[in-house]
C-alpha positions as a LaTeX table, in Angstrom:
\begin{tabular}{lrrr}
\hline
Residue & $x$ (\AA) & $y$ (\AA) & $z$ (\AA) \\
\hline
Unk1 & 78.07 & 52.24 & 133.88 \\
Unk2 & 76.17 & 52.53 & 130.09 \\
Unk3 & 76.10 & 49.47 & 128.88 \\
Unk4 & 75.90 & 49.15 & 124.51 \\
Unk5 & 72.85 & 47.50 & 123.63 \\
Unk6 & 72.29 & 48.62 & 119.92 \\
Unk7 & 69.39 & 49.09 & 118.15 \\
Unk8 & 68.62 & 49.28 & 114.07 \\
Unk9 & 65.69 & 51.62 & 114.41 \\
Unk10 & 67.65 & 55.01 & 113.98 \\
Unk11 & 68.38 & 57.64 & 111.09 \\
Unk12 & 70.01 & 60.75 & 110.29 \\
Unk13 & 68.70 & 64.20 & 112.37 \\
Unk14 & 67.94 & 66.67 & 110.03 \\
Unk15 & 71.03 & 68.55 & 108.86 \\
Unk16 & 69.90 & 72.11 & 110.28 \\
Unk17 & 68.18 & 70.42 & 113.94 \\
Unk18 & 69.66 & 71.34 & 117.12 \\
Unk19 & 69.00 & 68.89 & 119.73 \\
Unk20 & 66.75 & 70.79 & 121.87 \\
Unk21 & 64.72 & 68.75 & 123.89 \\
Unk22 & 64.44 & 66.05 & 125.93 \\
Unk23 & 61.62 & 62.79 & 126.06 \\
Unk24 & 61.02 & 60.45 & 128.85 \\
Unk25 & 59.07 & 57.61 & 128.30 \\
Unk26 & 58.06 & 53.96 & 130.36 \\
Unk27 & 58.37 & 50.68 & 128.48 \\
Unk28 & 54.59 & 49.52 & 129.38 \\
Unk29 & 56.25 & 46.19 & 128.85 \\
Unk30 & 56.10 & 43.13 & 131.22 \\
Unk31 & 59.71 & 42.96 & 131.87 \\
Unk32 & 63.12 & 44.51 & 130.76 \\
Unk33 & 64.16 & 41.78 & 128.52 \\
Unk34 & 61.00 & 42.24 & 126.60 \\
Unk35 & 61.16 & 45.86 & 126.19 \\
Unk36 & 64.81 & 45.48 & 125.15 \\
Unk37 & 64.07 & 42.58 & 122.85 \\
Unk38 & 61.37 & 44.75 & 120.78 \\
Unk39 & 63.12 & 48.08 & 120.65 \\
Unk40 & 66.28 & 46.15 & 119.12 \\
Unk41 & 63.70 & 44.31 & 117.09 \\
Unk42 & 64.63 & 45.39 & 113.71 \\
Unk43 & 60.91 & 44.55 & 112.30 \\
Unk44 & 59.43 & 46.71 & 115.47 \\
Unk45 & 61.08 & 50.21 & 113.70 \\
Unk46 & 61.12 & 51.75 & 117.39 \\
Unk47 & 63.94 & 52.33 & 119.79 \\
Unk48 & 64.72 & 54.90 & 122.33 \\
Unk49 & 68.40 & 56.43 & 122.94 \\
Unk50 & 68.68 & 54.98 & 126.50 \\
Unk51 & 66.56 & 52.24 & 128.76 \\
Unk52 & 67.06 & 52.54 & 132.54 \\
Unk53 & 66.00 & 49.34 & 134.02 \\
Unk54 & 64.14 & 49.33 & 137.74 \\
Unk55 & 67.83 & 48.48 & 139.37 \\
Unk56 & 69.38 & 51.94 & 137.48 \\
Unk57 & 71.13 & 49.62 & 134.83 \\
Unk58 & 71.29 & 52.25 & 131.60 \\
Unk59 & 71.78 & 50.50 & 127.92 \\
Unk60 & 72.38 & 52.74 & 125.09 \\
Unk61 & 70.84 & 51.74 & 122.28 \\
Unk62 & 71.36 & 54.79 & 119.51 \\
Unk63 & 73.75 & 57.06 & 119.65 \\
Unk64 & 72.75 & 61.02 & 120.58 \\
Unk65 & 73.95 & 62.23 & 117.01 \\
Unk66 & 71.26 & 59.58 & 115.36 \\
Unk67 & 67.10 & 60.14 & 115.27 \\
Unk68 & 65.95 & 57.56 & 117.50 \\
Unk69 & 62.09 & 56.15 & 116.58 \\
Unk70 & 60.73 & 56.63 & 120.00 \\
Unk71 & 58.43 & 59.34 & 119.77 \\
Unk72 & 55.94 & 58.76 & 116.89 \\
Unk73 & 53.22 & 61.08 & 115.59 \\
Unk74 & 53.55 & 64.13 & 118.49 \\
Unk75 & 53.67 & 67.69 & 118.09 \\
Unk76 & 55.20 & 70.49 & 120.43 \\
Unk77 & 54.75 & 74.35 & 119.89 \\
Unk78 & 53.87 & 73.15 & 116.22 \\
Unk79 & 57.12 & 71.33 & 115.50 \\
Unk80 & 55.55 & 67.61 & 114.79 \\
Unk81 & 59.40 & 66.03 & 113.91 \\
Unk82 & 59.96 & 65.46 & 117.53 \\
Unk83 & 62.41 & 62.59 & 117.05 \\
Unk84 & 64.56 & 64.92 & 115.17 \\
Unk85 & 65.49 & 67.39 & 117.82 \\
Unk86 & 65.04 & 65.27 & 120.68 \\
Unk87 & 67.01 & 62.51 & 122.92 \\
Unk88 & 64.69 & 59.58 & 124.07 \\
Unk89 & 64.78 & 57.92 & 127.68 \\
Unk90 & 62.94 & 54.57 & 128.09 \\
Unk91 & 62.53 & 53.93 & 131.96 \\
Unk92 & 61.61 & 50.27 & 132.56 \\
Unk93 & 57.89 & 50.01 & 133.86 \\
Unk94 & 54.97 & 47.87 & 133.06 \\
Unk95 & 52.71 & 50.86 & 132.17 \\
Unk96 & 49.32 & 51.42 & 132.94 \\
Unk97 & 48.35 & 48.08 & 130.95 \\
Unk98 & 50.38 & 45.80 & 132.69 \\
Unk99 & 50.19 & 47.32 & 136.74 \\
Unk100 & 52.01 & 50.50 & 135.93 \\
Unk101 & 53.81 & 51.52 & 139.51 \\
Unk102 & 55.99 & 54.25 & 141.00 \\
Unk103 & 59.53 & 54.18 & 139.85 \\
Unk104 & 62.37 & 52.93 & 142.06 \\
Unk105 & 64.69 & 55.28 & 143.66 \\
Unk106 & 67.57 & 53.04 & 142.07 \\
Unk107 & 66.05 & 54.22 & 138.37 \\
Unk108 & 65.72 & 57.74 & 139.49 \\
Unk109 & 68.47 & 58.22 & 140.54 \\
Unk110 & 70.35 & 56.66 & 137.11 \\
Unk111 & 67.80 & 59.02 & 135.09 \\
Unk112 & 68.65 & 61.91 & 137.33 \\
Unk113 & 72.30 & 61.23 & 136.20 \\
Unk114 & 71.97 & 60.36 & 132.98 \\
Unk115 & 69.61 & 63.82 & 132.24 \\
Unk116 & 72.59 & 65.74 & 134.20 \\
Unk117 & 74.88 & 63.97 & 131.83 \\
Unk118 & 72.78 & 64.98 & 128.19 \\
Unk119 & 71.96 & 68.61 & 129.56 \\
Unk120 & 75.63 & 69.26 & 130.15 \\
Unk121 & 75.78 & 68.17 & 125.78 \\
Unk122 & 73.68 & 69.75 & 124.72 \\
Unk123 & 71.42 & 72.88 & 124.86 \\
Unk124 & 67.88 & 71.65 & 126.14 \\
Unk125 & 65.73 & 74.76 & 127.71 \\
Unk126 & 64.19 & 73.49 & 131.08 \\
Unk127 & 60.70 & 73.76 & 129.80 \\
Unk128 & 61.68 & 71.56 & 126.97 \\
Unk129 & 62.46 & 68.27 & 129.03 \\
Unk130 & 58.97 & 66.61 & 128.64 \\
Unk131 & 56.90 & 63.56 & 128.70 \\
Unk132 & 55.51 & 61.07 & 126.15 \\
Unk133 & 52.04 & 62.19 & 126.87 \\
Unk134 & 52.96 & 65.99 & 126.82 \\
Unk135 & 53.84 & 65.66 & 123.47 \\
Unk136 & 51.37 & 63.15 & 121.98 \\
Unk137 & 48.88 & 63.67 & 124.27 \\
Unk138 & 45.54 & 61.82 & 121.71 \\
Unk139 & 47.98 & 58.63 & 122.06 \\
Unk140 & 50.35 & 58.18 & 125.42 \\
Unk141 & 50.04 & 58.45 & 128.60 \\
Unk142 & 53.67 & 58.11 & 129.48 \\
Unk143 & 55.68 & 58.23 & 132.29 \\
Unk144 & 51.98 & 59.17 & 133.79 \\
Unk145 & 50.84 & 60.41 & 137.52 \\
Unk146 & 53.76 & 58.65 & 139.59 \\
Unk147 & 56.15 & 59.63 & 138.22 \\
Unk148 & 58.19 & 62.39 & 140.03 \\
Unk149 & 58.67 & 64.98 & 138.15 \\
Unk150 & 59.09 & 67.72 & 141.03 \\
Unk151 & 62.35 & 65.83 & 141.88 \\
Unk152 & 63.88 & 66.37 & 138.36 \\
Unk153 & 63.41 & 69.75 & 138.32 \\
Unk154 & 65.47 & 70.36 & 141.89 \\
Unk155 & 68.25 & 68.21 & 140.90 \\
Unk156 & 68.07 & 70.87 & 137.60 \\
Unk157 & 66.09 & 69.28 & 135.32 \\
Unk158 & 63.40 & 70.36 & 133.56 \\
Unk159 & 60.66 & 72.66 & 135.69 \\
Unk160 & 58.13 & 72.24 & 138.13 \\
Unk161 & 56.06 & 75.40 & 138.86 \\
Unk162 & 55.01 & 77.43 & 141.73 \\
Unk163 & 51.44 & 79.20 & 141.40 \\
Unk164 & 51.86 & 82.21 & 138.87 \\
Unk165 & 50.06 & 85.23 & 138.76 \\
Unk166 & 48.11 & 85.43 & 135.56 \\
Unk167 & 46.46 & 82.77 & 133.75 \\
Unk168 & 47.96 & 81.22 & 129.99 \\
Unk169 & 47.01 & 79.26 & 127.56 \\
Unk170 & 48.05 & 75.15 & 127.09 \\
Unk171 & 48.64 & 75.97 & 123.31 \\
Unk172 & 50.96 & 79.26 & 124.21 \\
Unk173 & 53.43 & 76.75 & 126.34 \\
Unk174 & 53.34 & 74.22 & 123.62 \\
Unk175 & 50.51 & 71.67 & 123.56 \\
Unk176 & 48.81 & 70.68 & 120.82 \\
Unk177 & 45.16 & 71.64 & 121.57 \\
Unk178 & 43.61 & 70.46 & 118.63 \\
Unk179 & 41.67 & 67.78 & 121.06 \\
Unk180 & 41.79 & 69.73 & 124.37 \\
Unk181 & 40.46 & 67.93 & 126.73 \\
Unk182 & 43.31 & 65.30 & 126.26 \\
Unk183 & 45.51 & 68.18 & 126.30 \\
Unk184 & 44.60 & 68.92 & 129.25 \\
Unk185 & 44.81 & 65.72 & 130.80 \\
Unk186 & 48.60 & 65.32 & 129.42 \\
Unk187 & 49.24 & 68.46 & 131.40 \\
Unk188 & 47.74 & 67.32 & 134.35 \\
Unk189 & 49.49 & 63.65 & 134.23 \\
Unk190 & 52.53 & 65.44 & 133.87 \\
Unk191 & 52.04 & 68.87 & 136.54 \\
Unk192 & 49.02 & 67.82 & 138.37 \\
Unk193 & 48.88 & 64.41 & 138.67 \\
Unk194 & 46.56 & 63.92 & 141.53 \\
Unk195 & 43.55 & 64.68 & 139.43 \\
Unk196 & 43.12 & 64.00 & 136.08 \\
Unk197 & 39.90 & 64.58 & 134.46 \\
Unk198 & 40.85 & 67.08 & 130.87 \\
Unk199 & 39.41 & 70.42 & 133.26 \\
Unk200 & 41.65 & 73.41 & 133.03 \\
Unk201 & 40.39 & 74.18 & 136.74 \\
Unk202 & 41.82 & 77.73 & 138.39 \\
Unk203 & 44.25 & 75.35 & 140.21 \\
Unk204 & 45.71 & 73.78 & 136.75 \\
Unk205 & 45.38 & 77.67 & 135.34 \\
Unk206 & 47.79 & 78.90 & 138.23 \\
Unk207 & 50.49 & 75.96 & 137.82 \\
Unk208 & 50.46 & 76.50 & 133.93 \\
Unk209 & 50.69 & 80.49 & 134.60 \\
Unk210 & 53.77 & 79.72 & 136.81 \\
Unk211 & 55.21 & 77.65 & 133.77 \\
Unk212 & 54.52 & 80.15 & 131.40 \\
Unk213 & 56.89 & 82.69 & 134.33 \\
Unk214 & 59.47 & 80.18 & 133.81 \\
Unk215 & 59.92 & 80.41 & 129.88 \\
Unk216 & 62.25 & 82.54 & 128.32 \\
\hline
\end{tabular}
């Protein structure tokens, strides 16, 4: 069950934008409550579309038609209005400032439905369901390393690659690479995230070659 929990912080899409992608983020906020509390916060101007609390309770806080404020200054295959073509997902977690931890199966399994749910709305490309970080990689590092991605993509959402045969570039499957090193770490929190240290090693060159396989 969704339960209505609205939020202020919202405006119009623009009139042309398809909503193409799709945004998962943690709170990085002590407790539920609090993370609820600010992104209904009128004076805070952020919100997300959906929170999914550690127990797999969803609130809905904008509406999918509406721009939710949740992703901020990002950029993706040089389109920078992110919140315009994009649904936000909050997942409840402390974050790495407050004893960030792996995410219950109770959440996961909520998000898992809830992504199922927003996919079968709307025409998101698997390589365009994403993370905080992947998209504003100088400024997030959300949902980070434990977070468990791999099991998205074989419940259908989003990708997770096998080794590819050539090499590719980060800035070819969408990262901003202006700061590249950070870049790189973004794609490692979000496809390698046993070792994160900004190096395109040949390992992180053969997952991003078997991403680049899985684009259209």
């Amino acid at each position: 069950m969704i339960v209505s929990r609205p939020s202020p912080s919202h405006d119009a899409r623009p009139v042309a934008g398809a909503i193409d992608m799709l945004v998962l983020h943690y709170t990085g906020m002590k407790t539920a409550a609090e993370a609820l509390d600010k992104l209904c916060d009128p004076m805070a101007k952020v919100s997300a579309h959906y929170v999914i609390d550690e127990d797999g309770a969803v609130s809905a806080l904008v509406d999918e038609n509406r721009r939710a404020w949740h992703a901020g200054v990002s950029c993706w295959a040089g389109q920078t209005d992110i919140n315009g073509c994009s649904i936000g997902i909050e997942l409840v977690n402390p974050g790495h400032e407050f004893g960030y931890k792996a995410f219950p199966g109770a959440q996961m399994d909520a998000l898992e439905k809830l992504c199922l749910d927003i996919l079968a709305r709307h025409p998101i490309p698997p390589h365009r369901v994403l993370g905080h970080s992947d998209v504003a990689p100088a400024r997030k590092e959300d949902p980070g390393e434990l977070f468990d991605w791999g099991r998205l993509a074989r419940a259908g959402i989003g990708i997770w690659p096998e080794p590819g045969r050539d090499t590719g570039a980060l800035a070819q499957f969408g990262y901003d690479v202006s700061n590249p090193v950070l870049a790189a770490m973004a794609f490692q929190r979000h496809w390698r995230p046993g070792k994160i240290d900004g190096v395109m090693d040949d390992e992180c060159r053969a997952l991003l070659a078997g991403l680049l396989d899985l684009m259209p």
